[in-house]
N, C-alpha and C positions, 0 to 999 in steps of 0.2 A: 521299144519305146511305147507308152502308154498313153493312151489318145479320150480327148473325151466323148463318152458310148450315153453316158445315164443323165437323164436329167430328172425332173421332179417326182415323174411318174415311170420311169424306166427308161428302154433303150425308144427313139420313136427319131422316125422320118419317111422319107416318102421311100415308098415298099421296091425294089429294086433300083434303086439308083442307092442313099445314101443305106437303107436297110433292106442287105440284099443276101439273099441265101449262103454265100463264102461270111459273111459276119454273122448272120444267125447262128449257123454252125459252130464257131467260133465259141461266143458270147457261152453258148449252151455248154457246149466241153469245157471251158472254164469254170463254168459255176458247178460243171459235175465235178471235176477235181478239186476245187475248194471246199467241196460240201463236206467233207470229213468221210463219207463214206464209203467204203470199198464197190458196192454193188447195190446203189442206190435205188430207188423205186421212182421213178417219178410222172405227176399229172401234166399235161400237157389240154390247154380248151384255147379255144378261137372265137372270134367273134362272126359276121358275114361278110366281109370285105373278100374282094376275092383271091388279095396275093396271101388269105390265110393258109389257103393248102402249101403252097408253095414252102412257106415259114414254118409252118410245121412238119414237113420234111425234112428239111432241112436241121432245126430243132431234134430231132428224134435222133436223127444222122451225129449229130453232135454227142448225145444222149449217151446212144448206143458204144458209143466208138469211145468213148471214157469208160464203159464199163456197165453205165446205169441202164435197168429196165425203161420202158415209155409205156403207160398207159395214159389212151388219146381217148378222151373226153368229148370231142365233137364243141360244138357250138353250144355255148352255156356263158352267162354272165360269169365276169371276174369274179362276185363273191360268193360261186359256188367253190371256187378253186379252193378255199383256206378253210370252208366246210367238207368238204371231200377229202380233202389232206389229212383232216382230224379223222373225220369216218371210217377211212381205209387205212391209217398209221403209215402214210407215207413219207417219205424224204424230203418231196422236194413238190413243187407247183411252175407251170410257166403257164403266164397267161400272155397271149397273140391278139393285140388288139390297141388301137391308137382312138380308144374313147372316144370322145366327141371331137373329132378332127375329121376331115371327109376321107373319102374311101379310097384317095389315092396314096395316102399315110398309113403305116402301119408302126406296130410297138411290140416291146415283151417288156415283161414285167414278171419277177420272181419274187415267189412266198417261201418260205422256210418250214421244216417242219412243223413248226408253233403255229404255223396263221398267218404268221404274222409276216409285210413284204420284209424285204433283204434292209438293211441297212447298210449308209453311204459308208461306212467304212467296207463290207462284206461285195458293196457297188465297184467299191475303188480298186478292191483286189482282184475282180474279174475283170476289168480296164487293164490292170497292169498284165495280166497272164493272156487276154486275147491275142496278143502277137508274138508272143510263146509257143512254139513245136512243142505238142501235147506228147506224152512216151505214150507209148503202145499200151492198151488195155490187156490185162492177163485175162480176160474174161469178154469178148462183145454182147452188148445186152441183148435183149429184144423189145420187138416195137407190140402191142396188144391194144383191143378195143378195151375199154373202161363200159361192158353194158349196164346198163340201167343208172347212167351217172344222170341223167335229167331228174329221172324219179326219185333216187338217195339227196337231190337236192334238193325238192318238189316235196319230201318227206320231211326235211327237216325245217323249211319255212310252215306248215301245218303242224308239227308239234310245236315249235314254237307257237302260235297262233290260233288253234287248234278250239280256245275259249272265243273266239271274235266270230262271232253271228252276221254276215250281212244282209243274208233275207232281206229281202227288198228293197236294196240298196239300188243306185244306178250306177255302174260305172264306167268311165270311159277312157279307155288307154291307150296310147301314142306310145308302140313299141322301138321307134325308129330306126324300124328295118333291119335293127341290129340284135344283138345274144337275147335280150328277153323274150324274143315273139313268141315262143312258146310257151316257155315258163309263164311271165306276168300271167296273160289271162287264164293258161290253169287254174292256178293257187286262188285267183280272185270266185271263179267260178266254181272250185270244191269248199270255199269257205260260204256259199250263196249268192253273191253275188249275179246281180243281170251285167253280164260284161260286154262291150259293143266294142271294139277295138280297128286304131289307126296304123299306119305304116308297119303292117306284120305280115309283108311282104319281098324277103331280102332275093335281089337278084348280084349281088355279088360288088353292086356301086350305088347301090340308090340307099345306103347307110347314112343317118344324118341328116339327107338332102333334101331342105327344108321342113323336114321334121326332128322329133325328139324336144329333148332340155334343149337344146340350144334354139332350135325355132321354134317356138310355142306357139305363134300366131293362129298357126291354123287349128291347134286344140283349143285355143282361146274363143276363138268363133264358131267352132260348134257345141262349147260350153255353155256359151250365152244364148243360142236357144232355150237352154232350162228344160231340156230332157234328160238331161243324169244330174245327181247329188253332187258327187265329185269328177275329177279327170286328173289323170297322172300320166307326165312325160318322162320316160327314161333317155337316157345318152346310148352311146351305141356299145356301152360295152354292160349295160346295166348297173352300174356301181352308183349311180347318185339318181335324183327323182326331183324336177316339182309340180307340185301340185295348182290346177287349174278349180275357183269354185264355182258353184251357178250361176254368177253375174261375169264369168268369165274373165273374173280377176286373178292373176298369176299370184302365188303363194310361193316364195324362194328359199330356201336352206335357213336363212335366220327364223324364219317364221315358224318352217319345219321344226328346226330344232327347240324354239321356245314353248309351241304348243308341248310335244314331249318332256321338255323339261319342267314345265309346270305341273303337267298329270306324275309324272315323278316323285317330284317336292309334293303333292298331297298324298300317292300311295306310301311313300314312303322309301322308294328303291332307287332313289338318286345317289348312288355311291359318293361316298365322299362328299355330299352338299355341291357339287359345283360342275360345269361344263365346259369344255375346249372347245373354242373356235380360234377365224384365225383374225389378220387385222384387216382380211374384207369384210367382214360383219360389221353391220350396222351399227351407229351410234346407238339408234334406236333400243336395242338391241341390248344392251349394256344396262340402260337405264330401267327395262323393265324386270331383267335379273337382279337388279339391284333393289325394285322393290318389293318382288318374290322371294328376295334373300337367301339368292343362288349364286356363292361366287363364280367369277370368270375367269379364265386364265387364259392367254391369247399368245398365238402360236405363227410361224411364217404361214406363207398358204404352201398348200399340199396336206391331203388327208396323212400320210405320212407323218408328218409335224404334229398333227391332232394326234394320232392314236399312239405317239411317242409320249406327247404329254398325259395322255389318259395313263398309261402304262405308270408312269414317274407318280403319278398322283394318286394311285388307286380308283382313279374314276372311271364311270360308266360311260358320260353321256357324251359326245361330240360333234363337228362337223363343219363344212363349210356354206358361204351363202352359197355355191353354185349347186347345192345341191347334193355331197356328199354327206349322209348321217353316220354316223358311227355309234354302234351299241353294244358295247362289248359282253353285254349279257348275252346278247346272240350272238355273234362273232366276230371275229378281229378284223373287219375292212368294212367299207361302205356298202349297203348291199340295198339298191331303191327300190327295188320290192316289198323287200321287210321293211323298208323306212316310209313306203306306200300304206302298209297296213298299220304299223306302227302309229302311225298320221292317224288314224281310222279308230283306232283302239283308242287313243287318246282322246278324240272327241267323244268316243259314247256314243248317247242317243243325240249331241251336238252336230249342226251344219257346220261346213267346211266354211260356208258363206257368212258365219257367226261369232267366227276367233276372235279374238282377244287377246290373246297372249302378248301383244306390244304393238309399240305404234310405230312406226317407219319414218325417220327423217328422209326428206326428197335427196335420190342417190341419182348422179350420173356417172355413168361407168363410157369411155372411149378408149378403144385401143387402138394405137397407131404403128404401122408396119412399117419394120425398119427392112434397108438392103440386105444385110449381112451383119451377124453378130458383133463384128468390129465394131460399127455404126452406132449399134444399139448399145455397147459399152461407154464408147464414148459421147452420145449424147446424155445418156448417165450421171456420165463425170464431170460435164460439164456444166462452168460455173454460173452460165445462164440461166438452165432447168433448176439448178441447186437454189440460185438466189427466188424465181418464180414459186419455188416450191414453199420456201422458207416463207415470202411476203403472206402466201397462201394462207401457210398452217396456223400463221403470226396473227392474220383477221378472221377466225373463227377458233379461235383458242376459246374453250369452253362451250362453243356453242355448236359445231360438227370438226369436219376432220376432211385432210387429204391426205391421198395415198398414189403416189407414181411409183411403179415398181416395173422390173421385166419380165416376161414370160419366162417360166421354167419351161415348157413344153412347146411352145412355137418362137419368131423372132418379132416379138409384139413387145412397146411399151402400154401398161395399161396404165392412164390417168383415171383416177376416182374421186370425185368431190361429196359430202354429204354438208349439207345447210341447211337451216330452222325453212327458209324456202323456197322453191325449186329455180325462182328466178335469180335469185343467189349464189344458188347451188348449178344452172348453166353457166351464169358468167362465169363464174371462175373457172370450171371446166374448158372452158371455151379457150381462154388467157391458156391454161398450163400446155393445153392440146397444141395451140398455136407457137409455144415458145420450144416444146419437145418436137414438136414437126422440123421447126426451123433448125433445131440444133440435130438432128437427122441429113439435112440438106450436104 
């Protein structure tokens, strides 16, 4: 009987209770029997949390015992995995790591030979086979270090890059504790850069923990001193980034991605004329594509969903507001380092404090925690948030937009309002938050 393991971004929950070494194991020997191949190769990286040893033993144990090789990667951002995969010609990727969620969650996530993650059908057959008695391997693999996997990734972010000067740049980065703390400030500092660096200090729990993308605050306040040019937050697994400028104003994934897209549309290597995001992006957002005359095409959330549509479209450019970018010129997943420099390259001899690229209708974003996924289904469905939602959408038609939708990765309903102005744009926030609470109760 087949259970559900994946949600938007892989298998994720809290690290031995619900994702616990007998299901990592599992999860792993089924995606090596599925993989088509007899004696597979495959990456295995972690992030710092501390049940990641744990998980990739376990992981390896699964590996081996299907047949497939393990080469263990150590501690590296997810979007070394799908660069490393191409590097080495290997089979298979598993990335150990529950992103921006705190350190007592953990996750896997699988890339495919191509780069690219697994798709929900290729998800849904490793669901099905996990409580499946695997037959016996005619061959047990072996487990091996992957050396010098930091620097083959660390090589491939500077040849990418390789033309961006930062000589006397300032910069300041918020590794949060998690896979980039070494990587980011390298690359920043072989390319020139003065790098001064936060939270690049992992003790196995202090991942996320009021730092990174998700807590910005404290990069915000020492941005606004006006000692560095820019500052950049990573999440804990390094896949997404936003950027902080000298007045210590937060810069999020739309913004990211418009500036990009506009240096694009005048070099000329915007594939296809147009970008994928998803429908958290900003109204704002829309309308300055539209006078850059860069279509849009809009996707569920999950970077997933973007680099699906990029693939169907031939295009380049993508991403989400939280801060995942995707460029498929440099590789098949979000990688906020590259999407750090990327930022960088596209201003030129431009301040981060100077953009333009669009203007931001006033967004309120509130998530509200539900008991149990039952809960959150059903206040969903229900005809009270349906009618609140509908009154919503019905008085800012044309002029912003709401969005209530549930969390793929934790058991959160997320209410979003955007309005011409922010007083607008809380009350009704306020009403949806209040009538999705109540229908929770």
């Amino acid at each position: 009987m087949s259970r559900q393991l994946f949600g938007t971004d892989g298998v994720r929950g809290r690290a031995g209770e619900f994702l616990t070494a007998d299901l990592a194991l599992s999860v792993a020997r089924a995606a090596v029997e599925l993989s088509g191949d007899q004696h597979p190769r495959v990456l295995i990286v972690r992030d710092t949390r501390e049940s990641g040893e744990m998980l990739e033993a376990a992981i390896a144990a699964g590996v081996t015992s299907a047949g497939g090789d393990v080469l263990l990667g150590g501690v590296l951002p997810t979007p070394a995995a799908p660069l490393l995969l191409r590097r080495h010609g290997l089979q298979l990727a598993v990335v150990i790591s529950a992103s921006h969620n705190p350190y007592e969650d953990n996750g896997i996530k699988f890339f495919a030979s191509d780069g690219f993650k697994l798709s929900d059908e290729s998800e849904s057959e490793i669901e099905n086979r996990v409580d499946v008695p695997g037959a016996p391997a005619e061959h047990i693999g072996r487990v091996r270090d992957l050396h010098g996997a930091l620097e083959d990734y660390l090589r491939e972010l500077h040849t990418r890059f390789e033309s961006l000067d930062l000589t006397g740049r300032r910069i300041l980065l918020d590794c949060a504790n998690g896979a980039t703390y070494r990587a980011a400030p390298e690359i920043f500092r072989r390319l020139g850069a003065e790098v001064d660096v936060i939270a690049n200090d992992p003790d196995g729990r202090n991942i996320n923990a009021g730092v990174g993308s998700t807590h910005i605050d404290l990069l915000c306040g020492l941005m606004a001193a006006g000692d560095h040019d820019a500052g950049f937050a990573f999440d804990g697994d390094g896949d997404r980034v936003l950027a902080v400028d000298r007045h210590g104003v937060v810069i999020d994934g739309d913004e990211l991605i418009a500036i990009v897209a506009t240096h694009y549309k005048r070099t000329g290597v915007l594939n296809g004329g147009g970008v994928a995001v998803t429908v958290m992006t900003n109204y704002g957002f829309h309308t300055a594509m539209q006078q850059a005359g860069i279509e849009v095409t809009t996707t569920a959330v999950g970077d997933r969903y973007v680099n699906e549509a990029l693939r169907s479209l031939g295009w380049r450019l993508g991403g989400e507001q939280s801060g995942h970018i995707i460029d498929l010129g440099f590789a098949p997943s979000g990688d906020g380092i590259a999407s750090a420099l990327l930022t960088l390259e596209a201003l030129g001899d431009g301040d981060l404090g100077d953009r333009q690229a669009m203007v931001k209708l006033p967004q309120k974003l509130v998530n509200i925690r539900a008991a149990s996924r039952e809960r959150l289904t059903a206040a969903m469905e229900s005809s009270g948030v349906k009618q609140a939602v509908g009154d919503a959408d019905a008085s800012l038609r044309g002029r912003g937009r709401v969005l209530v939708r549930a969390s793929g990765t934790e058991p959160l309903i997320r209410v979003m309002v955007e309005a011409p102005t922010q007083e607008e744009t809380d009350e009704i926030c306020s009403i949806l938050a209040t009538t999705v609470d109540a229908a929770l109760d």
